[in-house]
TIROZA-78496 format. One record per residue (C-alpha): residue number from 1; residue in one letter; x, y negated, z negated. Coordinates in steps of 0.5 Angstrom, whole numbers, padded with zeros to 4 digits. Each point is the difference from the previous one (the first is absolute). Layout:
BEGIN
ATOM   num   residu       u       v       w
ATOM   NUM        A       X       Y       Z
...
END
This chain:
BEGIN
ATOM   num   residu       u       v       w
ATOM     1        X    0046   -0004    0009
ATOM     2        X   -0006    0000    0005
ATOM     3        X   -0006    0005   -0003
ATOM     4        X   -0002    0003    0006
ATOM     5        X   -0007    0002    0000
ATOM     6        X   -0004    0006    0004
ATOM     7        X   -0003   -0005    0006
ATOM     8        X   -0006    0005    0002
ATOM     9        X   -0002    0002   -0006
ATOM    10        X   -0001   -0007   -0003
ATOM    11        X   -0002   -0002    0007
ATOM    12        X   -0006    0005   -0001
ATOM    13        X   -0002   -0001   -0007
ATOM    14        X    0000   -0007    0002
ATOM    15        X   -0004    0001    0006
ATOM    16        X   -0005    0004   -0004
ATOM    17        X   -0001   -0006   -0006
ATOM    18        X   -0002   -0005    0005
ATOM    19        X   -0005    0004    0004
ATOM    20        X   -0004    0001   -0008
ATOM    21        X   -0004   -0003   -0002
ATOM    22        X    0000   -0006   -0006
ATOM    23        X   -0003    0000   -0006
ATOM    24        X   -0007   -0004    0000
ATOM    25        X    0002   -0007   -0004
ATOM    26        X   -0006   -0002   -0004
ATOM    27        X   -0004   -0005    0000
ATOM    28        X    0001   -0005   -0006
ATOM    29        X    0003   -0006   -0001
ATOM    30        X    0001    0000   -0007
ATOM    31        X    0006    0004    0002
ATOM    32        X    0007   -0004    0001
ATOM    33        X    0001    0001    0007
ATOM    34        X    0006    0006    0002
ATOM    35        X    0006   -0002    0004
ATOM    36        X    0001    0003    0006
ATOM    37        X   -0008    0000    0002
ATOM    38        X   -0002    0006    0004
ATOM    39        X   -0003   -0002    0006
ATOM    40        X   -0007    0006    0002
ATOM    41        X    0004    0001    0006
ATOM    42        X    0007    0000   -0002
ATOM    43        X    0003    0006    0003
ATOM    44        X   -0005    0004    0003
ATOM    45        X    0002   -0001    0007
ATOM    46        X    0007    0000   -0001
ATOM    47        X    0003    0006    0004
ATOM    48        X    0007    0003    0000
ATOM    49        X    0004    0000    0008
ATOM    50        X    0000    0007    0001
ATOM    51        X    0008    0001    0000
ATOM    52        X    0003    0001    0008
ATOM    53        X    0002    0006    0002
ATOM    54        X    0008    0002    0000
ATOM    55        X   -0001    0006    0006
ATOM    56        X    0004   -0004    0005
ATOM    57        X    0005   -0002   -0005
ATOM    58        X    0008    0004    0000
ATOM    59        X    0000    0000   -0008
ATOM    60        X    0007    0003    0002
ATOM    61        X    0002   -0007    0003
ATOM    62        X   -0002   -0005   -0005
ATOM    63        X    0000    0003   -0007
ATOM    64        X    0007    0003   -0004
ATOM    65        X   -0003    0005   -0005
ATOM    66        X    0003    0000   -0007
ATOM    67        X    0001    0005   -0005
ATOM    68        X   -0007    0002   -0002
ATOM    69        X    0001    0007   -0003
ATOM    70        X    0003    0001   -0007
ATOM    71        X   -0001   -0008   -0002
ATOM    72        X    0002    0000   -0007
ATOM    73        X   -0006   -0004   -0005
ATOM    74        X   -0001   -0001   -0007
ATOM    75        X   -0007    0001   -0002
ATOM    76        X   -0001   -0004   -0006
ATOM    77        X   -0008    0003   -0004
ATOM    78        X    0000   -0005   -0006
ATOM    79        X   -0003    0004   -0006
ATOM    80        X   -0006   -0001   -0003
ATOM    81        X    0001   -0004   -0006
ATOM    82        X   -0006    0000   -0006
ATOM    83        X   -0001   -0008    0001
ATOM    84        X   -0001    0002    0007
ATOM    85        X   -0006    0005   -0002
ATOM    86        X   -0003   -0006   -0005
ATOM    87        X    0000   -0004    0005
ATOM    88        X   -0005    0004    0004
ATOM    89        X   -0004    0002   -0006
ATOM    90        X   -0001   -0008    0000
ATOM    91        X   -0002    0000    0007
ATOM    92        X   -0004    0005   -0001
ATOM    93        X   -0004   -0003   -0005
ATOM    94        X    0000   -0006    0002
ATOM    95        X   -0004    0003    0006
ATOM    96        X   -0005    0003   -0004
ATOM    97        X   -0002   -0005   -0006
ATOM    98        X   -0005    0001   -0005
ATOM    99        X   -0006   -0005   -0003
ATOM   100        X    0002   -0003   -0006
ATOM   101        X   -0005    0000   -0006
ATOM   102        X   -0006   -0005   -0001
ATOM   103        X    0004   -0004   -0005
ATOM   104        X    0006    0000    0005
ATOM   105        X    0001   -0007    0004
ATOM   106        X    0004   -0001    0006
ATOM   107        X    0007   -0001    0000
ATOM   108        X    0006   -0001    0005
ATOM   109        X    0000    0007    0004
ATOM   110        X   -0006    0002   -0001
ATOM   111        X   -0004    0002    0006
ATOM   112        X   -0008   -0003    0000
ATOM   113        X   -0005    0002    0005
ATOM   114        X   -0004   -0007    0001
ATOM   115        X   -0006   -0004    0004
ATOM   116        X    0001   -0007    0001
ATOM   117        X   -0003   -0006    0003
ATOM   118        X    0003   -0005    0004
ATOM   119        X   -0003   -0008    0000
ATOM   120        X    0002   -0006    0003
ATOM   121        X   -0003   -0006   -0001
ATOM   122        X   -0006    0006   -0003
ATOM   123        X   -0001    0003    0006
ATOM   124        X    0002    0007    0001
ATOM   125        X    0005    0000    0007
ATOM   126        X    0002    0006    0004
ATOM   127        X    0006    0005   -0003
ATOM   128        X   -0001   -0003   -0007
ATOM   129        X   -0004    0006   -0003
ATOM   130        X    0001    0008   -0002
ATOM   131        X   -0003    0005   -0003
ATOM   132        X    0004    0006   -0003
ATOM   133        X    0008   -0003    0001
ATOM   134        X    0005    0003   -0004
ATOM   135        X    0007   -0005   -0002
ATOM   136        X    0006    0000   -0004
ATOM   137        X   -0001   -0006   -0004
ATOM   138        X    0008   -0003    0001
ATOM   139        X    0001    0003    0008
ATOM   140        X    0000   -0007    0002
ATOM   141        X   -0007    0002    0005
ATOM   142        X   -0005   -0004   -0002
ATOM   143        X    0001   -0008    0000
ATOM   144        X    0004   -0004   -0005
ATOM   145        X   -0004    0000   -0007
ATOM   146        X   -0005    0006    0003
ATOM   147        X    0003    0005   -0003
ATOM   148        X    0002   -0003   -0007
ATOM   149        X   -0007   -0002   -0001
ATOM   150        X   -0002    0007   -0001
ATOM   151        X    0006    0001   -0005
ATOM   152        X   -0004    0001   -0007
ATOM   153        X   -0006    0002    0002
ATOM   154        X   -0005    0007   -0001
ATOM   155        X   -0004    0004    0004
ATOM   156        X   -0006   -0003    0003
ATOM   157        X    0002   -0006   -0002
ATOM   158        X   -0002   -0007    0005
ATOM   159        X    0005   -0005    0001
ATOM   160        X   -0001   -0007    0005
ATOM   161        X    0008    0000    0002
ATOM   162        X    0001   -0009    0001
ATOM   163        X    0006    0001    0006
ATOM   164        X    0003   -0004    0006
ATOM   165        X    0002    0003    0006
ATOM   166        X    0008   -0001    0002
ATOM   167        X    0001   -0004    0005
ATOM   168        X    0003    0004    0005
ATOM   169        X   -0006    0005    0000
ATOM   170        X   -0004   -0001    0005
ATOM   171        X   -0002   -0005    0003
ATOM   172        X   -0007    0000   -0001
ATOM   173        X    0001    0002   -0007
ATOM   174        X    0007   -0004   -0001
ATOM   175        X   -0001   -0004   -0006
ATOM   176        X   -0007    0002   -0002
ATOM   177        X   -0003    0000   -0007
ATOM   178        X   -0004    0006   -0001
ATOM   179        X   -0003    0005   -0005
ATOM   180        X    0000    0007   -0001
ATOM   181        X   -0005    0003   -0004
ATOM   182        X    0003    0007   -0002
ATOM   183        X   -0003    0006   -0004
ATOM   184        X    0005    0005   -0003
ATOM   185        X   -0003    0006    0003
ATOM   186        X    0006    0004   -0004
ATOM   187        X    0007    0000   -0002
ATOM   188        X    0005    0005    0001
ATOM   189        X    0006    0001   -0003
ATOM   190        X    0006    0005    0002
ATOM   191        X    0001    0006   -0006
ATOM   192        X    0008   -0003   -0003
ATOM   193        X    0001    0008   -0001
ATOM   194        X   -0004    0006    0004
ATOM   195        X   -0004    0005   -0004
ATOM   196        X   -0002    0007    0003
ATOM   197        X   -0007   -0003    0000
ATOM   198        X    0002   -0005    0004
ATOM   199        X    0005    0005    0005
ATOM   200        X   -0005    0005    0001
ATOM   201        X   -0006   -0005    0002
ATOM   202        X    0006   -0004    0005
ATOM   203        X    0005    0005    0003
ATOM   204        X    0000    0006    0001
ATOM   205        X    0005    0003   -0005
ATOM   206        X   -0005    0003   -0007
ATOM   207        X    0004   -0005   -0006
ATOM   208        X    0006   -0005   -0001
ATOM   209        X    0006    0006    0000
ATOM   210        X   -0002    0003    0007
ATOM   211        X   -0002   -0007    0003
ATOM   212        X    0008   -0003   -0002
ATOM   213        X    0002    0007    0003
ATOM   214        X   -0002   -0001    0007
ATOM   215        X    0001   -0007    0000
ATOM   216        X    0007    0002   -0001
ATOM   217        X    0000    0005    0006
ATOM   218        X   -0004   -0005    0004
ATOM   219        X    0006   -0005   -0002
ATOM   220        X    0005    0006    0003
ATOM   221        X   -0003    0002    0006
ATOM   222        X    0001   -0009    0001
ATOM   223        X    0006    0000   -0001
ATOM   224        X    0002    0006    0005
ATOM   225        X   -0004   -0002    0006
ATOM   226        X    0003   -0008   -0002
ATOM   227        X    0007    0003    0000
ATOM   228        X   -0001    0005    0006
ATOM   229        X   -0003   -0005    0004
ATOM   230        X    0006   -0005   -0002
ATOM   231        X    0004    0006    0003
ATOM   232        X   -0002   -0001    0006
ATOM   233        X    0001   -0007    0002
ATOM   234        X    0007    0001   -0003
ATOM   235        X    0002    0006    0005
ATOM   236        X   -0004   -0003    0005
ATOM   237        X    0004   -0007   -0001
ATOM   238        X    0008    0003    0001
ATOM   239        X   -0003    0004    0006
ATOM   240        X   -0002   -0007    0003
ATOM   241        X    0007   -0003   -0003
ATOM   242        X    0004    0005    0003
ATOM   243        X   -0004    0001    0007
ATOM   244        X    0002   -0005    0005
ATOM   245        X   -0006   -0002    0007
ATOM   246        X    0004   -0004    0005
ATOM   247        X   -0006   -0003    0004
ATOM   248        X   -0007   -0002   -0002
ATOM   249        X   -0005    0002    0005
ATOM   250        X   -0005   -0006    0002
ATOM   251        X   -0007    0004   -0001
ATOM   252        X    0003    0002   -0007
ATOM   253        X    0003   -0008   -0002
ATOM   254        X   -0007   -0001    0002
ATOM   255        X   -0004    0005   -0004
ATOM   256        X    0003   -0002   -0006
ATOM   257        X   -0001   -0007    0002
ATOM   258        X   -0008    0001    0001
ATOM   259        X    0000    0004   -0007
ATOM   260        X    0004   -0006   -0004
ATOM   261        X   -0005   -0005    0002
ATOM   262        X   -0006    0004   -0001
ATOM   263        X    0002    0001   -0006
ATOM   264        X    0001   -0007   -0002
ATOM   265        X   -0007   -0003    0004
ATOM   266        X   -0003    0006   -0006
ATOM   267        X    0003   -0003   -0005
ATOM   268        X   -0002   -0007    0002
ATOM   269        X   -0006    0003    0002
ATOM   270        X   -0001    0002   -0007
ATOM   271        X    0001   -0007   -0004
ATOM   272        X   -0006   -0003    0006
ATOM   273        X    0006   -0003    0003
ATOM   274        X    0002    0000    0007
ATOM   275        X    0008    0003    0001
ATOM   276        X    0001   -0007    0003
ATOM   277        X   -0002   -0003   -0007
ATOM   278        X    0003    0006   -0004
ATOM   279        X    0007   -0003    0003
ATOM   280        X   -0001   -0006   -0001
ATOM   281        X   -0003    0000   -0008
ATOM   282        X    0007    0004    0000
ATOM   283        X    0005   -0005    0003
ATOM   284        X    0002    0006    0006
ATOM   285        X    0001   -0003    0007
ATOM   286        X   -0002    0003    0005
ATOM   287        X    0007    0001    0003
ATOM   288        X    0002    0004   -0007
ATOM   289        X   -0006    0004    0001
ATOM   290        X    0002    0003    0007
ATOM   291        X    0006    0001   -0004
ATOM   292        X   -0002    0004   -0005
ATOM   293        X   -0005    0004    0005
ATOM   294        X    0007    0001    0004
ATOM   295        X    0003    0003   -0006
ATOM   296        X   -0006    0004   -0002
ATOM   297        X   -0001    0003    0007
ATOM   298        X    0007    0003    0001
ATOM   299        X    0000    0002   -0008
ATOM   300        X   -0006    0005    0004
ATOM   301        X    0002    0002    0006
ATOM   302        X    0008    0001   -0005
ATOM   303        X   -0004    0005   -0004
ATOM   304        X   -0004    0003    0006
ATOM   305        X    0004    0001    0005
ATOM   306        X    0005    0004   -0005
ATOM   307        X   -0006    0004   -0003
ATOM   308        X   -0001    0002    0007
ATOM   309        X    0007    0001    0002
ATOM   310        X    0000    0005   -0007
ATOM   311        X   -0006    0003    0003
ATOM   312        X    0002    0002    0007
ATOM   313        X    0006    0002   -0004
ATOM   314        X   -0003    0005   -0005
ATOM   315        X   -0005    0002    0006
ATOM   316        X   -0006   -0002   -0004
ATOM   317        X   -0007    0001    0003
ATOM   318        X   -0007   -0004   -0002
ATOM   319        X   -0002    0006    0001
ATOM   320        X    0003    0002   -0007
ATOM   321        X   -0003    0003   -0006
ATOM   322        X    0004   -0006   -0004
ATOM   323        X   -0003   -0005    0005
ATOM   324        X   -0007    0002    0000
ATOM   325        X    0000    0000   -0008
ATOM   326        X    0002   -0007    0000
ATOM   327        X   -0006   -0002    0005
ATOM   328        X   -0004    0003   -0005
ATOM   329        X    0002   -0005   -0006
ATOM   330        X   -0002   -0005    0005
ATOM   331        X   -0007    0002    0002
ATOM   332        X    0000    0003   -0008
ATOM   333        X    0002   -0008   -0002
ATOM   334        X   -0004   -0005    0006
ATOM   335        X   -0006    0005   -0001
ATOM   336        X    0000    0001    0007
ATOM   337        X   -0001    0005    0005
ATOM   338        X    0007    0003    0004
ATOM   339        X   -0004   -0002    0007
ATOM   340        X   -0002   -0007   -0004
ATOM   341        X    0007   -0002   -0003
ATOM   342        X    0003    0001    0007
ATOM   343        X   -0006   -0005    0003
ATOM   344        X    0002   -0005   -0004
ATOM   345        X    0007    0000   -0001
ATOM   346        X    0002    0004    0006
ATOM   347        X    0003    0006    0002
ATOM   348        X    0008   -0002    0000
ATOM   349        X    0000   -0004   -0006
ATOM   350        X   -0003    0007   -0004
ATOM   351        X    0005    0004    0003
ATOM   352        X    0006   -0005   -0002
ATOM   353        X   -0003    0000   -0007
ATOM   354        X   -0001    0007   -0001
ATOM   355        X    0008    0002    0004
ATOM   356        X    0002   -0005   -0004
ATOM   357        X   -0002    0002   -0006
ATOM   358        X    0002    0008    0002
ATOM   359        X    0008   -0004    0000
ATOM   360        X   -0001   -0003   -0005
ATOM   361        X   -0001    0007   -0005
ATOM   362        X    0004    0004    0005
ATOM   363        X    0006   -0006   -0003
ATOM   364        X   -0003    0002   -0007
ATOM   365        X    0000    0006    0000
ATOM   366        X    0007    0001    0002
ATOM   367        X    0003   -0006   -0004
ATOM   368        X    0004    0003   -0006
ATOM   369        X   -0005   -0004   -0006
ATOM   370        X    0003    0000   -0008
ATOM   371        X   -0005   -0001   -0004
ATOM   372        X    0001   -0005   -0005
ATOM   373        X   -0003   -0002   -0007
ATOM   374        X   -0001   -0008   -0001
ATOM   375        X   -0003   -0003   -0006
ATOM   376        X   -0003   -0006    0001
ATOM   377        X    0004   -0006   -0002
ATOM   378        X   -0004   -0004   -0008
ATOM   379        X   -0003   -0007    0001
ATOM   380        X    0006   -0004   -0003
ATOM   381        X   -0001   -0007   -0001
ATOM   382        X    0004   -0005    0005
ATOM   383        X    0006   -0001   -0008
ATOM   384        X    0000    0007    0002
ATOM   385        X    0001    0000    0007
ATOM   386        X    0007    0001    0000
ATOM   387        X    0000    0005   -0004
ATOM   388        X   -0004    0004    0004
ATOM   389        X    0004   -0002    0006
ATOM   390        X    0007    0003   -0004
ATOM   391        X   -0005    0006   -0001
ATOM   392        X   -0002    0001    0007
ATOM   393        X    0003    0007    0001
ATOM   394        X   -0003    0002   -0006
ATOM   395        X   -0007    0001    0003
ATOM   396        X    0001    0005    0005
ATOM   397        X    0002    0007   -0004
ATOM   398        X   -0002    0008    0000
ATOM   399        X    0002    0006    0003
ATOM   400        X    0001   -0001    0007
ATOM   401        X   -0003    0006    0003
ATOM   402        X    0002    0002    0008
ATOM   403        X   -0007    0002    0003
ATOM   404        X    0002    0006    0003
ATOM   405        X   -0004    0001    0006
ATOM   406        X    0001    0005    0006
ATOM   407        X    0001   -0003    0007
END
């Protein structure tokens, strides 16, 4: 079954991503090249089409309402398990390792802070050098053989690293012989247990008992959001399923038809591609692309013109208190002013989002929610595939317990 998803809001979300700005790649040749590579200017001037308006249209005429009033859902929260709180605990102690005795020498896993000097042929080149650079010795970020040279060794101790560049780097660098001179600065290693030394100078919690106590609220407060959010794409989706729009107006079809291919060209834009190169790197023809912007566009003008039908019929106002709370999140998630965030994404498009965000919790809040209880399913070998397959029904158990809300 097709997973309907609230257009305008991911459209938003979207557009706020593409007008950020990227992280700053550093400068250093040692490092293997990333994949997809971030061009400078990748999504700064991307823009999402402000939406049309749908005054002139008769909503009554074109979009048959479906239920959307007391739609019965499931809301599965699953429990927090105490390996999903270790989990956490690993997390966090990788994020905040600790320097390792004088005696002590790298190791995989270990976190050193470095310099090094890159030569080819003797001579220094440009972005082979770095002071102060932290790596993870085994995630793959430096050249081959770079990382693994460094295992074995101590702090402060110097080493001349013998390496070749591979020959799909880049080209004025593809295939060369170099030496890195590298001097272990430090060596961090992550704590295989926390200590209440360690919580009191890393969290906010004051010892290990309190620490794992948040960690599990925190993990909760998760796994309600998730599960509530779920809720949402969930209604929304019988409510599009069980609706009907008899016709397509063009202004919409061309809207939703502009957002796809924007939405394709900063993705593209942001592999240093052209769109056009993008297609042809997937195999996608042309002729396959417009197809799929005409399936896009009439998946947003279906969700639009059946949020506004639902708006007309509710008496909903932009002017609602509901409405002007969702464009608070806005203006509080893109840090940008009411006025600012008009100017950039237009006056329509704010309203749509925020009107159809106010239907979307008014389908919510009337829906009949049971709130269920899952534990998530044990990491089993593939012998034990089917097992846990004939097991299934299992994994969701616990008191169901009906939300009891007033209407």
């Amino acid at each position: 079954m097709k997973k309907y998803l609230m257009i305008f809001a991911m459209v938003f979300a979207m557009g706020a991503t593409l007008t950020g700005c990227g992280d700053k790649k550093e400068n250093t040749d040692a490092k293997q090249e990333e994949e997809p590579q971030e061009d400078e200017t990748s999504g700064s001037e991307a823009t999402v089409t402000d939406a049309p308006s749908l005054d002139d249209i008769d909503l009554d005429k074109i979009v048959e309402l479906g239920e959307y009033k007391g739609i019965k859902v499931n809301k599965e929260v699953n429990e927090v398990t105490d390996e999903a709180v270790t989990v956490e605990v690993n997390n966090a102690l990788g994020q905040y390792p600790e320097e390792v005795g004088e005696d002590e020498v790298v190791v995989e896993g270990d976190i050193v802070d470095i310099d090094f000097v890159g030569k080819i042929d003797g001579k220094e080149f440009d972005g082979g050098s770095a002071e102060g650079q932290e790596l993870q010795i085994g995630s793959g970020s430096f050249i081959p053989g770079f990382e693994d040279g460094l295992v074995g060794a101590k702090k402060g101790q110097n080493l001349d690293l013998d390496l070749t560049f591979p020959e799909d780097y880049r080209e004025d660098l593809s295939g060369k012989a170099v030496v890195f001179t590298v001097t272990i600065n430090a060596i961090k290693r992550p704590l295989e247990e926390p200590t209440d030394e360690w919580v009191a100078a890393n969290t906010e919690y004051k010892n290990v008992e309190k620490f794992k106590e948040g960690l599990h609220l925190k993990l909760e407060k998760s796994n309600e959001e998730s599960a509530q959010e779920e809720v949402k794409w969930t209604v929304w989706q019988q409510v599009i399923e069980s609706s009907k729009v008899t016709e397509y107006p063009e202004t919409v079809l061309q809207y939703g038809k502009a957002t796809y291919k924007n939405q394709m060209e900063s993705q593209a834009a942001q592999f240093g591609m052209t769109l056009e190169e993008l297609l042809a790197a997937q195999e996608v023809s042309e002729e396959d692309f417009e197809k799929e912007a005409e399936g896009y566009a009439e998946d947003v003008a279906e969700q639009m013109l059946i949020a506004n039908a639902i708006v007309k019929k509710e008496g909903f106002q932009y002017s609602d208190e509901e409405c002007q709370a969702v464009v608070n999140e806005f203006t509080t998630s893109t840090q940008l002013s009411e006025e600012e965030l008009f100017e950039q994404y237009g006056e329509n498009y704010i309203k749509q989002n925020a009107l159809t965000q106010r239907v979307l919790n008014f389908i919510v809040d009337n829906a009949e929610i049971t709130t269920v209880v899952a534990t998530p399913t044990p990491e089993v070998d593939n012998e034990d595939a089917e097992l846990a397959g004939e097991e299934e029904d299992a994994v969701t158990n616990g008191e169901e317990t009906k939300e009891e809300e007033d209407k």
